[in-house]
ZADO-401393 format. One record per residue (C-alpha): x, y, z; residue in one letter. Coordinates in nm, 4 decimals, padded with zeros to 6 digits. Example, Ala and Ser with C-alpha at 12.3 -4.5 7.8 and 13.67 -1.06 7.14 Angstrom:
BEGIN
u->01.2300&v->-00.4500&w->00.7800&tilo->A
u->01.3670&v->-00.1060&w->00.7140&tilo->S
//
This chain:
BEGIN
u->-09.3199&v->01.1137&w->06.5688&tilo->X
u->-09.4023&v->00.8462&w->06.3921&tilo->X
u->-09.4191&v->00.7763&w->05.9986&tilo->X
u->-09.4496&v->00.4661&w->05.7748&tilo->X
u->-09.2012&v->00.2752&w->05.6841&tilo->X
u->-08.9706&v->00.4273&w->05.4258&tilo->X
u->-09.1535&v->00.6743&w->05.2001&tilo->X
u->-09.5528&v->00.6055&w->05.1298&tilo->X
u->-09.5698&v->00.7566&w->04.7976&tilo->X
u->-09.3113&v->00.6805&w->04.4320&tilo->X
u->-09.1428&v->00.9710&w->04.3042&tilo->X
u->-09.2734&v->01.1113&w->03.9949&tilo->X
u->-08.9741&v->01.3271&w->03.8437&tilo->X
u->-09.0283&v->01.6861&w->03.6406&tilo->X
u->-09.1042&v->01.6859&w->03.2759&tilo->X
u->-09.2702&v->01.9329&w->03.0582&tilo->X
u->-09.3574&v->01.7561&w->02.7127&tilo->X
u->-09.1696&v->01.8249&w->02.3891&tilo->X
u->-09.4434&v->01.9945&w->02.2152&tilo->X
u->-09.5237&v->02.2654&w->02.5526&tilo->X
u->-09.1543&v->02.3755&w->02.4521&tilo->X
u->-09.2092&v->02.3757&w->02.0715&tilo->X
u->-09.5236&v->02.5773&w->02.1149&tilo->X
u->-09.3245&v->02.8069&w->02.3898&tilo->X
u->-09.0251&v->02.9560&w->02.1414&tilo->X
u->-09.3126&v->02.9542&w->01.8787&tilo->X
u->-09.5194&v->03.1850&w->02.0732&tilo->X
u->-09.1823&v->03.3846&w->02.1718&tilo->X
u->-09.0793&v->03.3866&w->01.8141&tilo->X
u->-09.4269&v->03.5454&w->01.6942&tilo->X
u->-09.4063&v->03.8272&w->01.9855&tilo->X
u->-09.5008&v->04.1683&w->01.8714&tilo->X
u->-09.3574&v->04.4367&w->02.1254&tilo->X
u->-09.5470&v->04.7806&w->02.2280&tilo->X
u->-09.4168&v->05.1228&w->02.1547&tilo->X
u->-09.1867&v->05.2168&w->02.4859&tilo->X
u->-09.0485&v->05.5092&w->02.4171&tilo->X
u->-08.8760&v->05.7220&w->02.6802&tilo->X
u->-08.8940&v->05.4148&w->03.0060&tilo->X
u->-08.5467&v->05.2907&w->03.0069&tilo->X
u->-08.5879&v->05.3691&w->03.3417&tilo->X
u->-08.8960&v->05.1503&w->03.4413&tilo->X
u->-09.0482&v->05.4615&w->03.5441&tilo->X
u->-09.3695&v->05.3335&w->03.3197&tilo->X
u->-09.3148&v->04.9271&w->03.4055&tilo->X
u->-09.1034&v->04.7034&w->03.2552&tilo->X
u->-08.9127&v->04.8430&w->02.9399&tilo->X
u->-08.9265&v->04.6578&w->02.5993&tilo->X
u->-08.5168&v->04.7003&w->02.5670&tilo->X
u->-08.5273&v->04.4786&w->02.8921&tilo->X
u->-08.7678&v->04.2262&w->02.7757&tilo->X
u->-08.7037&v->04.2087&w->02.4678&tilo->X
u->-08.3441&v->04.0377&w->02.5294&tilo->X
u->-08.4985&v->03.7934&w->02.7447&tilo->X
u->-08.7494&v->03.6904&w->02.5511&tilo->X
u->-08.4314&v->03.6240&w->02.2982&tilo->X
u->-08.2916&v->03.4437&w->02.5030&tilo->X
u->-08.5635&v->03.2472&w->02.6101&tilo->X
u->-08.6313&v->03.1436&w->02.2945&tilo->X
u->-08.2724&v->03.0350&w->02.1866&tilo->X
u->-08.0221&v->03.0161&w->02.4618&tilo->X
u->-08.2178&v->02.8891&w->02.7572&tilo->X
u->-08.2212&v->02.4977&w->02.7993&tilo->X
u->-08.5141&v->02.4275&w->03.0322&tilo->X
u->-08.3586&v->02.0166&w->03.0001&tilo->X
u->-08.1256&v->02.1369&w->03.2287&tilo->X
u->-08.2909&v->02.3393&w->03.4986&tilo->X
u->-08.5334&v->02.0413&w->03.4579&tilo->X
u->-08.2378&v->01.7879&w->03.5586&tilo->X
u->-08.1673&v->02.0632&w->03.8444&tilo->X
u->-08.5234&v->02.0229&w->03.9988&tilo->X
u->-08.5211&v->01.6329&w->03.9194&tilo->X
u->-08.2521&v->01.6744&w->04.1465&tilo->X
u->-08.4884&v->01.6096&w->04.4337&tilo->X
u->-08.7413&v->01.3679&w->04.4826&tilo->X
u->-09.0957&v->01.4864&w->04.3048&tilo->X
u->-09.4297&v->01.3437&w->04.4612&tilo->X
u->-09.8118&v->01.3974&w->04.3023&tilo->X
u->-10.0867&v->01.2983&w->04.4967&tilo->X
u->-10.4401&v->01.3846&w->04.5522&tilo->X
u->-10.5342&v->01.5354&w->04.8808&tilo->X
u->-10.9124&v->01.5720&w->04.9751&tilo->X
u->-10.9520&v->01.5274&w->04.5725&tilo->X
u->-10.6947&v->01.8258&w->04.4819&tilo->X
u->-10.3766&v->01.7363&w->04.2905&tilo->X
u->-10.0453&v->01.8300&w->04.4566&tilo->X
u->-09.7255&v->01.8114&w->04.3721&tilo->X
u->-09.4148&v->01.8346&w->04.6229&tilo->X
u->-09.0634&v->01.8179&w->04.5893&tilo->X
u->-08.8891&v->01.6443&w->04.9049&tilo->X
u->-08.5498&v->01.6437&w->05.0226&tilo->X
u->-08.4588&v->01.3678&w->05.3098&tilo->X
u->-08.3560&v->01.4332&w->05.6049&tilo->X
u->-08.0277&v->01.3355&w->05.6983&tilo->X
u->-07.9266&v->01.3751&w->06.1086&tilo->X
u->-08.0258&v->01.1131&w->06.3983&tilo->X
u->-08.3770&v->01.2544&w->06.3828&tilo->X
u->-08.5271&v->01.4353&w->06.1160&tilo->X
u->-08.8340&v->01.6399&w->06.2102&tilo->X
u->-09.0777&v->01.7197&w->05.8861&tilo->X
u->-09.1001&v->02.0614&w->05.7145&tilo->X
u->-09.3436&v->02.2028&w->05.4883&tilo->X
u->-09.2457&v->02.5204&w->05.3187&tilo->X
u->-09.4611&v->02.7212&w->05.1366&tilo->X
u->-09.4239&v->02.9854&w->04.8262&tilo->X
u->-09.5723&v->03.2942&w->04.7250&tilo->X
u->-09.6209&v->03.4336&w->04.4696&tilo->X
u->-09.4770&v->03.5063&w->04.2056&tilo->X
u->-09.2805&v->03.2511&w->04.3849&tilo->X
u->-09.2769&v->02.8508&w->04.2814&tilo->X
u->-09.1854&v->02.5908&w->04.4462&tilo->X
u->-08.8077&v->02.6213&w->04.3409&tilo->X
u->-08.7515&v->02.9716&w->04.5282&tilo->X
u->-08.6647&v->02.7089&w->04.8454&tilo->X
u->-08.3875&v->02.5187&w->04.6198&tilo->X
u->-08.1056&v->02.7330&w->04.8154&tilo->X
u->-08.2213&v->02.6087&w->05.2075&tilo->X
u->-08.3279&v->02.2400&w->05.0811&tilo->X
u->-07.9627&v->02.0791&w->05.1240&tilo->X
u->-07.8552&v->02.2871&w->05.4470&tilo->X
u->-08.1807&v->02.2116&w->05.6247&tilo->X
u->-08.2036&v->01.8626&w->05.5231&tilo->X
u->-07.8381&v->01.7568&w->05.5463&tilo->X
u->-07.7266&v->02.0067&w->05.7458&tilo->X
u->-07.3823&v->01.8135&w->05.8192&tilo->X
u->-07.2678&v->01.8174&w->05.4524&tilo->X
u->-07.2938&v->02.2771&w->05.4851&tilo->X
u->-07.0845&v->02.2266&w->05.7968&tilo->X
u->-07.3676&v->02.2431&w->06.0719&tilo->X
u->-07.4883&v->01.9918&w->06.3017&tilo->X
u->-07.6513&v->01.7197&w->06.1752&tilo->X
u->-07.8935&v->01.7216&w->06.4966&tilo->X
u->-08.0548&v->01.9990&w->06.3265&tilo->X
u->-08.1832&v->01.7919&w->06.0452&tilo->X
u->-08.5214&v->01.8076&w->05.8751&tilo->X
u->-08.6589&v->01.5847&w->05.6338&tilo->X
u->-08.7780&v->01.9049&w->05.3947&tilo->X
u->-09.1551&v->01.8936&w->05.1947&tilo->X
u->-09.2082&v->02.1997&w->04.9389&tilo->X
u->-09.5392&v->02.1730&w->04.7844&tilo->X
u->-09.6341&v->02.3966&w->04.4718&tilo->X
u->-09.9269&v->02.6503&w->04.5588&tilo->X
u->-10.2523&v->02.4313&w->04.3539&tilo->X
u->-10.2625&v->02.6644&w->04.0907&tilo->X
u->-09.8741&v->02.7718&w->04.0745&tilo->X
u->-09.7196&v->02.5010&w->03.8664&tilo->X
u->-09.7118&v->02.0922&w->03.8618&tilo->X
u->-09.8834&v->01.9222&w->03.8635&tilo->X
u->-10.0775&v->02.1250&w->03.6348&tilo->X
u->-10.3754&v->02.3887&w->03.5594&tilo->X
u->-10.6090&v->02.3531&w->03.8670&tilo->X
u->-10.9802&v->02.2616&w->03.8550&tilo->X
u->-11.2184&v->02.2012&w->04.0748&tilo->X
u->-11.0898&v->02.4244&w->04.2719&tilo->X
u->-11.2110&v->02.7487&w->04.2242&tilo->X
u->-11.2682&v->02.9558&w->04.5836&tilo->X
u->-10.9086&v->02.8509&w->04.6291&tilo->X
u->-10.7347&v->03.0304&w->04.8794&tilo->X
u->-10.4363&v->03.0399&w->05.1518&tilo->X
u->-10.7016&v->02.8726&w->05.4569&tilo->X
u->-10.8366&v->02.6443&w->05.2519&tilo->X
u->-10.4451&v->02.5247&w->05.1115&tilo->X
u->-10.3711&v->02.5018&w->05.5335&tilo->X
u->-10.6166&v->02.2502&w->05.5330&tilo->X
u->-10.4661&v->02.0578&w->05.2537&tilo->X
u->-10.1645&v->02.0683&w->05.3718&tilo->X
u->-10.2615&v->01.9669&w->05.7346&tilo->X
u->-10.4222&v->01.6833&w->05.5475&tilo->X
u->-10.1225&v->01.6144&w->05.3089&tilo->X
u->-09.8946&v->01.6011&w->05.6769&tilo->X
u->-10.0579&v->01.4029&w->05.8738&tilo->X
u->-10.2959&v->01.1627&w->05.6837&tilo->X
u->-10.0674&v->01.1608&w->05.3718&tilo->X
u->-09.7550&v->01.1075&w->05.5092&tilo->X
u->-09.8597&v->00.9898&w->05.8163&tilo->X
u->-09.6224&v->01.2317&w->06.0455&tilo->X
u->-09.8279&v->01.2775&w->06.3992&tilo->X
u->-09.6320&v->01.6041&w->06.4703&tilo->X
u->-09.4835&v->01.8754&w->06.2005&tilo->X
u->-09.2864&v->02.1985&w->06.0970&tilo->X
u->-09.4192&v->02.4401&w->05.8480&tilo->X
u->-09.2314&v->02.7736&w->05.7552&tilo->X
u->-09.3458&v->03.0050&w->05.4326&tilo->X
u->-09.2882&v->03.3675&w->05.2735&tilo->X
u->-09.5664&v->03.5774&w->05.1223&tilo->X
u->-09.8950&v->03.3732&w->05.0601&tilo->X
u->-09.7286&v->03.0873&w->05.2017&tilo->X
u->-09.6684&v->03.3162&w->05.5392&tilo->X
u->-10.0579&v->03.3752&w->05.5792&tilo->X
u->-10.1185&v->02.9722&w->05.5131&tilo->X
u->-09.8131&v->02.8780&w->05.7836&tilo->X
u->-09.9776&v->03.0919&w->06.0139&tilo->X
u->-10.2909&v->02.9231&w->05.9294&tilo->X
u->-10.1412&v->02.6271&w->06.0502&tilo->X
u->-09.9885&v->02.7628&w->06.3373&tilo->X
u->-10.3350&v->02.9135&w->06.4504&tilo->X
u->-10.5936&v->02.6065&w->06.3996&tilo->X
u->-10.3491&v->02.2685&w->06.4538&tilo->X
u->-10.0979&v->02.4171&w->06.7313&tilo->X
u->-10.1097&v->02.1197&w->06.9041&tilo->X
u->-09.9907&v->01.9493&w->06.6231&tilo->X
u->-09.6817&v->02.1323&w->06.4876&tilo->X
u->-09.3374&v->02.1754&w->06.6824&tilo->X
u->-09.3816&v->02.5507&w->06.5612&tilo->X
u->-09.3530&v->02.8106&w->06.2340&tilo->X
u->-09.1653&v->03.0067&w->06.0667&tilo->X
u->-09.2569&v->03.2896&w->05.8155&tilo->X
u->-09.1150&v->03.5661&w->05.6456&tilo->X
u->-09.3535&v->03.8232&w->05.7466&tilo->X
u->-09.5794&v->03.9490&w->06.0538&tilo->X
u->-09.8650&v->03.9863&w->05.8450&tilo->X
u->-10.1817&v->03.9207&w->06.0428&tilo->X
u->-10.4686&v->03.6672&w->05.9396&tilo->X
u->-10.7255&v->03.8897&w->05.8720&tilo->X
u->-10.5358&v->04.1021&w->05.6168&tilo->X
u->-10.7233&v->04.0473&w->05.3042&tilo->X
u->-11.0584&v->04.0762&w->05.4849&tilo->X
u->-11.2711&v->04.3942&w->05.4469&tilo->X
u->-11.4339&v->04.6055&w->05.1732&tilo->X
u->-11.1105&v->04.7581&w->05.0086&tilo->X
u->-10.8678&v->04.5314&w->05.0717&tilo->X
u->-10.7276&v->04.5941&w->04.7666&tilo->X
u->-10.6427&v->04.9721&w->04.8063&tilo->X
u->-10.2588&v->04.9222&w->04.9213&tilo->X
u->-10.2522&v->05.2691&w->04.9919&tilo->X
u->-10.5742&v->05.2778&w->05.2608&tilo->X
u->-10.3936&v->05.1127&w->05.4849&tilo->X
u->-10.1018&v->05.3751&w->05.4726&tilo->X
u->-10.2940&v->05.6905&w->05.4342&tilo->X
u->-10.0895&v->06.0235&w->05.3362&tilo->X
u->-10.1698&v->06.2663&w->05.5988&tilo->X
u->-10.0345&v->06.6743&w->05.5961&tilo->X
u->-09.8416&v->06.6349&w->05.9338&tilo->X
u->-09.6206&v->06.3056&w->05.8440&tilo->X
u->-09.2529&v->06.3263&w->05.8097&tilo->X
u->-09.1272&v->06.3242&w->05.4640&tilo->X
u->-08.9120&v->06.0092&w->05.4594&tilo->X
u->-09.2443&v->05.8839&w->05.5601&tilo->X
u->-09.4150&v->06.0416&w->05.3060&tilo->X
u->-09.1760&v->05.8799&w->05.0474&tilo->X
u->-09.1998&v->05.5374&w->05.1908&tilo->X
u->-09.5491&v->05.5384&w->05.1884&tilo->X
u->-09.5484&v->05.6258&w->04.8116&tilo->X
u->-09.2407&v->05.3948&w->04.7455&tilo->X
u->-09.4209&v->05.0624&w->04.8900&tilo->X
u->-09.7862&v->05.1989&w->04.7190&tilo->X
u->-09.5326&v->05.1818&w->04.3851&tilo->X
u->-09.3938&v->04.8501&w->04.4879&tilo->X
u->-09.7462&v->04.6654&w->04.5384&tilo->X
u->-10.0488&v->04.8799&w->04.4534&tilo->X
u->-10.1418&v->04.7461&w->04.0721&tilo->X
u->-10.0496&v->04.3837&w->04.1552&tilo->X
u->-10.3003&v->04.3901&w->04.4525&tilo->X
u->-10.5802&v->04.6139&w->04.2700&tilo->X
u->-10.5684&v->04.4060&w->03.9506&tilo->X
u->-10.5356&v->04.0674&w->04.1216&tilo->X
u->-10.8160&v->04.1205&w->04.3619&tilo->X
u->-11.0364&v->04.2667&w->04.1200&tilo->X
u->-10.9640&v->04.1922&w->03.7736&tilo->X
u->-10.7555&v->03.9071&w->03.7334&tilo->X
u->-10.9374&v->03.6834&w->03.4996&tilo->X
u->-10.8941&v->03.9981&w->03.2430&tilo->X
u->-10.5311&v->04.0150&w->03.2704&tilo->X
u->-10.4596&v->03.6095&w->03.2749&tilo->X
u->-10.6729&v->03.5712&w->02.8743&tilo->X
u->-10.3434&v->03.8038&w->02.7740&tilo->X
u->-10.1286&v->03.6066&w->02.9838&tilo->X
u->-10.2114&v->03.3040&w->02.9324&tilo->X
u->-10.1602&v->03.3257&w->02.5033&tilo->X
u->-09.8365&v->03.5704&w->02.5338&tilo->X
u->-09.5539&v->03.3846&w->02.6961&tilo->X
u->-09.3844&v->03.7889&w->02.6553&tilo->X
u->-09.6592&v->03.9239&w->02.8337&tilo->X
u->-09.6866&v->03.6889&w->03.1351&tilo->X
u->-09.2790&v->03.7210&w->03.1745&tilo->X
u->-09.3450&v->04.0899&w->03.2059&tilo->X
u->-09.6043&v->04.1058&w->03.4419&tilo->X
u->-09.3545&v->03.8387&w->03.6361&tilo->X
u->-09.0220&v->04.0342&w->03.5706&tilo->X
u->-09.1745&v->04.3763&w->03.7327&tilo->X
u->-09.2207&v->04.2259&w->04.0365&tilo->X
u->-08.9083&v->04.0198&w->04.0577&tilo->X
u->-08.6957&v->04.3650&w->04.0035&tilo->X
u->-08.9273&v->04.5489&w->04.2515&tilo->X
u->-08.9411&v->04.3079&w->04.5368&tilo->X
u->-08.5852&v->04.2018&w->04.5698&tilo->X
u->-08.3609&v->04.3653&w->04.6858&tilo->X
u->-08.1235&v->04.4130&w->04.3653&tilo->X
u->-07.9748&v->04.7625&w->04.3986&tilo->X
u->-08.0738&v->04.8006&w->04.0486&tilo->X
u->-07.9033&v->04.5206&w->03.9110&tilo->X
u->-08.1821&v->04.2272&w->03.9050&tilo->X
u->-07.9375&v->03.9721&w->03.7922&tilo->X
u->-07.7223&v->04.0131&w->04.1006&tilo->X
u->-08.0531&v->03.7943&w->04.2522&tilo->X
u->-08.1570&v->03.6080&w->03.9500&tilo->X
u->-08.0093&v->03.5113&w->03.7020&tilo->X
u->-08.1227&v->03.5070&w->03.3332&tilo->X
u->-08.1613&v->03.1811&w->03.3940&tilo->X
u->-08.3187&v->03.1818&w->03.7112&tilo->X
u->-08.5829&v->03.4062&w->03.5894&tilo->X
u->-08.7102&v->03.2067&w->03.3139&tilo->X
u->-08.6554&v->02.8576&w->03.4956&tilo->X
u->-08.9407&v->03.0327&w->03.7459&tilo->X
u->-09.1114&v->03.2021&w->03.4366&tilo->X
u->-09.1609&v->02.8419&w->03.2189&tilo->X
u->-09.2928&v->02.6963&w->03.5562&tilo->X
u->-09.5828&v->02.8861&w->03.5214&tilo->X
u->-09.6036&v->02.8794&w->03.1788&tilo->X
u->-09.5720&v->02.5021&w->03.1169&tilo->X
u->-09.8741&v->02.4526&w->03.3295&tilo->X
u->-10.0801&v->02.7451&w->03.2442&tilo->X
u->-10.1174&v->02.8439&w->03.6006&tilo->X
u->-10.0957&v->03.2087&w->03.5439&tilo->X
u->-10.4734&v->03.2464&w->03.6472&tilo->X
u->-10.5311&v->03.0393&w->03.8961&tilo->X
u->-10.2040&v->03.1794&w->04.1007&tilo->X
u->-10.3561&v->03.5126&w->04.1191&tilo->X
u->-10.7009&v->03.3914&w->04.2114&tilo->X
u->-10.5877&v->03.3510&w->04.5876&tilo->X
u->-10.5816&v->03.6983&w->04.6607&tilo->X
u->-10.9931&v->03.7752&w->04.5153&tilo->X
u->-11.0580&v->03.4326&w->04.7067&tilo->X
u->-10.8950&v->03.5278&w->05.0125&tilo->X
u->-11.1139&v->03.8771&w->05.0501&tilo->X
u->-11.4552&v->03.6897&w->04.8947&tilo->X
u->-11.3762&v->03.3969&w->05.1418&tilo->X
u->-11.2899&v->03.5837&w->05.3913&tilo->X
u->-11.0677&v->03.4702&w->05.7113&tilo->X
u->-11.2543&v->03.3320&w->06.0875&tilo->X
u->-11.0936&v->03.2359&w->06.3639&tilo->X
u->-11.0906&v->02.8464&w->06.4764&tilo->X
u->-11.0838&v->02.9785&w->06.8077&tilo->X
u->-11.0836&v->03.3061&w->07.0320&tilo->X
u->-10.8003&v->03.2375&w->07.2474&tilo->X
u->-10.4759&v->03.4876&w->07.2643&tilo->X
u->-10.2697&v->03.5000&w->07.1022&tilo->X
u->-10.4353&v->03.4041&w->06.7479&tilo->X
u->-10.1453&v->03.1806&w->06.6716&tilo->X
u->-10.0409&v->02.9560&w->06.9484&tilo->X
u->-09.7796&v->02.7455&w->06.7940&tilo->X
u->-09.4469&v->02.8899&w->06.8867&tilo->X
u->-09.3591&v->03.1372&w->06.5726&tilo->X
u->-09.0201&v->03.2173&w->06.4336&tilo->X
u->-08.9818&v->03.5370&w->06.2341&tilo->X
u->-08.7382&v->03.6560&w->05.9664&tilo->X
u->-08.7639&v->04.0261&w->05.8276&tilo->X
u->-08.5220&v->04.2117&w->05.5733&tilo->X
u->-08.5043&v->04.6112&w->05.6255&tilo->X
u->-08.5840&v->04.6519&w->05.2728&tilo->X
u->-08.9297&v->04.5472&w->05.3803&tilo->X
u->-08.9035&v->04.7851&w->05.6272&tilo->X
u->-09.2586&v->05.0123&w->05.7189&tilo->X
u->-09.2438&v->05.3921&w->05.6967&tilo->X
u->-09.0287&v->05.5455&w->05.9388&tilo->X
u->-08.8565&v->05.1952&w->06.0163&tilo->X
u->-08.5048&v->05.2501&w->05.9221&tilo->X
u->-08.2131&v->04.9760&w->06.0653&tilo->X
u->-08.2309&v->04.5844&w->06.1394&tilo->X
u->-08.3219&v->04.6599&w->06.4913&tilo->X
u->-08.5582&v->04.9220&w->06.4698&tilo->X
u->-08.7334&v->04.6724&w->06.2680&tilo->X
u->-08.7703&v->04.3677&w->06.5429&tilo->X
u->-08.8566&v->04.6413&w->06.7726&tilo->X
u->-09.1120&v->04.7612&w->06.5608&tilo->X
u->-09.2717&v->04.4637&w->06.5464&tilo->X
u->-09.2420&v->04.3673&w->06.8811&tilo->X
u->-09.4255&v->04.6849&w->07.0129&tilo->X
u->-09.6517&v->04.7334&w->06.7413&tilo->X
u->-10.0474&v->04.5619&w->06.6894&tilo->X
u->-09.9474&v->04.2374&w->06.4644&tilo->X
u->-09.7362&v->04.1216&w->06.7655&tilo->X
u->-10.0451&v->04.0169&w->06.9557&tilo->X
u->-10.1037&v->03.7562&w->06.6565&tilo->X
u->-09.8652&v->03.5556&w->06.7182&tilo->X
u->-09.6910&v->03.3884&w->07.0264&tilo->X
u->-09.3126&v->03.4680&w->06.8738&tilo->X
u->-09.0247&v->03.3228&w->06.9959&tilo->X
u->-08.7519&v->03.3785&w->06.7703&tilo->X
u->-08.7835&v->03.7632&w->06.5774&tilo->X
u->-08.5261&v->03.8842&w->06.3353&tilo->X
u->-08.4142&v->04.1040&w->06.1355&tilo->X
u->-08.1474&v->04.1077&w->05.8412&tilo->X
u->-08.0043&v->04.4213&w->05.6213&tilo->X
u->-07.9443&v->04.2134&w->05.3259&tilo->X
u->-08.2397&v->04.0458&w->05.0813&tilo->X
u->-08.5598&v->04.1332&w->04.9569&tilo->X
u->-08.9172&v->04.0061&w->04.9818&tilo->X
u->-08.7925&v->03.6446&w->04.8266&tilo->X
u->-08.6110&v->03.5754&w->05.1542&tilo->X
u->-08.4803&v->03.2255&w->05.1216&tilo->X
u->-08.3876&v->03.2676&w->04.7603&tilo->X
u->-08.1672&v->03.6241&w->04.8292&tilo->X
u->-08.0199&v->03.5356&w->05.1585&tilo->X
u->-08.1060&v->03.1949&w->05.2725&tilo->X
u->-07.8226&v->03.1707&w->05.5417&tilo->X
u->-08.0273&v->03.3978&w->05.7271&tilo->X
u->-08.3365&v->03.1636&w->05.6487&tilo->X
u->-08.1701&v->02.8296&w->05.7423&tilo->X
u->-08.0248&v->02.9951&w->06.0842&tilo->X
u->-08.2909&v->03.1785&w->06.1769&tilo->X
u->-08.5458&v->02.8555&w->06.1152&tilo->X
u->-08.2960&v->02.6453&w->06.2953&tilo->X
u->-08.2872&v->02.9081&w->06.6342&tilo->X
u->-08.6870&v->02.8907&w->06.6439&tilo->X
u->-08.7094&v->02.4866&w->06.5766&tilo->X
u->-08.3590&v->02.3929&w->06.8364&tilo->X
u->-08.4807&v->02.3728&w->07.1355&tilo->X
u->-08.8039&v->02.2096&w->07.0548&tilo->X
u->-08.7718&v->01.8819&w->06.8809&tilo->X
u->-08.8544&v->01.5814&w->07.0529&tilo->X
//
């Protein structure tokens, strides 16, 4: 590998202006609630008594200055790449030879859902590990999710086209000949991306799902449920797990791939109503055991929630998934497996499929069922604890698991 002297690019640290914030608790202050009667139990989405405290709070007890001085933490980059704005947080790496890592976010993810693995993957020495293992750590936002602000020019954006940018952003940017890339959620699909068109050019991936390239092609990729069909003759643990995930992910899939641009006018003026729309999936995704701030924190939550509110970025995150089914997925080649790269996977059994019940079931699930032709995997497991926001609910699992698939293969 080799890279330019020092860093090419001056850090640019966080900071959301004055008057964003003034206009924020304004906005929070002028919130008029719905009539919720009888859904304490989120049986009908997110509850006003639930909201309502932490819009409260969000309005006079949380200090984004100092979640701000968190992030600031880290070094903060913006740069154009192929005329798109991108900003990145990077943490060096510190070890006798540092091999690059980009790691992407979903969504509702941003860019700070990696803040728990940045320190023990770049400095790997100072969480007692070996400092051979070292990676000098890049975390771009999504374009769209966050900094460096509301994305234009831009608007077929989706997670093949980001690959590119990030490809670009790697190896022209930053000059590194050879790379890591690892991601969760939307960021899986662009990883894989990666892993599929510039093999030759990465040590190898790791993502946080099996999901294969071509998911979000096809004339209802929207309907959730289609691809899990109830039939008369399945099980009924499988019956319930069927209508459990449809519950977890049906609306945010419908109304994202074919009516987002409604929903973000509402979100986009009501800081309440984009927290909302935020919160339910937060609480359903992770894996919380009913208590969401055993994962997140008030805090937390509204450190992620301003992040897309500062930037108004509420729209043009959920634009990937209509842009990924209008745009849809090709192959850059037709050799086997899809993705060559070597590939690293991480799965949490509250992810599990229907009729997929323990830790192991789950890597052999995968290993003898259709999406393991996609990928040329290496390193597949499997963890009991954490939700769908992997590195944020159990990122020892994330740091060891990345560190098993990348050991044996830096230079």
């Amino acid at each position: 590998m080799s890279t330019p002297y020092g860093f090419p690019l001056k850090p640019v640290p966080i900071h959301v202006p004055d008057e964003v914030l003034d206009d924020l608790r304004a906005r929070l202050a002028a919130t008029r609630p719905p009539l919720d009667e009888g859904n304490e139990d989120w049986s009908y989405g997110v509850p006003d008594s639930c909201l309502r405290k932490l819009v409260a709070y969000w309005r006079d007890g949380y200090d984004w200055r100092a979640a701000e001085a968190a992030i600031n933490v880290h070094e903060h980059y913006r740069v154009n790449v192929a005329g798109i704005p991108v900003h990145f947080m990077r943490e060096p790496g510190r070890g006798p030879r540092p091999i690059p890592l980009i790691l992407t976010h979903g969504w509702p993810w941003t860019f700070w859902h990696w803040s728990k693995v940045i320190g023990p993957l770049a400095d790997p020495a100072a969480f007692g590990g070996d400092p051979a293992d070292a990676f000098d750590v890049i975390v771009p936002s999504l374009p769209g999710f966050g900094f460096p602000g509301p994305l234009t020019g831009f608007p077929d954006v989706n997670f093949w086209k980001v690959s590119e940018l990030w490809h670009t952003l790697m190896t022209e940017t930053l000059g590194y000949d050879r790379y890591a890339a690892g991601g969760c959620d939307i960021g899986g699909v662009v990883t894989s991306q990666l892993g599929h068109k510039y093999a030759d050019e990465l040590y190898g991936i790791h993502i946080g799902s099996g999901l294969p390239l071509d998911f979000f092609n096809g004339p209802r990729a929207w309907a959730f449920g289609s691809r899990r069909p109830l039939t008369d003759d399945q099980p009924a643990d499988v019956r319930a797990r069927i209508i459990e995930m449809d519950r977890r992910s049906a609306s945010h899939l419908a109304v994202h791939m074919l009516d987002g641009a409604t929903l973000a006018h509402g979100l986009s003026d009501s800081p309440a109503g984009l927290l909302a729309w935020l919160l339910e999936r937060w609480n359903a995704w992770s894996d919380n055991g009913g208590d969401l701030e055993s994962v997140f924190t008030k805090d937390d939550l509204l450190t992620h929630a301003t992040i897309y509110w500062a930037n108004n970025s509420i729209a043009t995150s959920m634009r990937y998934y209509a842009n990924a089914n209008r745009y849809p997925w090709t192959p850059a080649h037709d050799r086997t497996p899809v993705v060559q790269a070597p590939v690293g996977l991480t799965f949490v059994t509250y992810e599990n499929p229907p009729g997929v019940h323990t830790a192991a079931e789950r890597v052999e699930a995968f290993k003898n069922g259709p999406q393991s032709a996609w990928f040329n995997h290496v390193n597949v497991n499997a963890h009991d604890h954490g939700g769908h926001f992997i590195p944020w609910e159990n990122p020892d699992a994330w740091v060891n698991d990345l560190r098993r698939t990348f050991g044996d293969r830096r230079p």
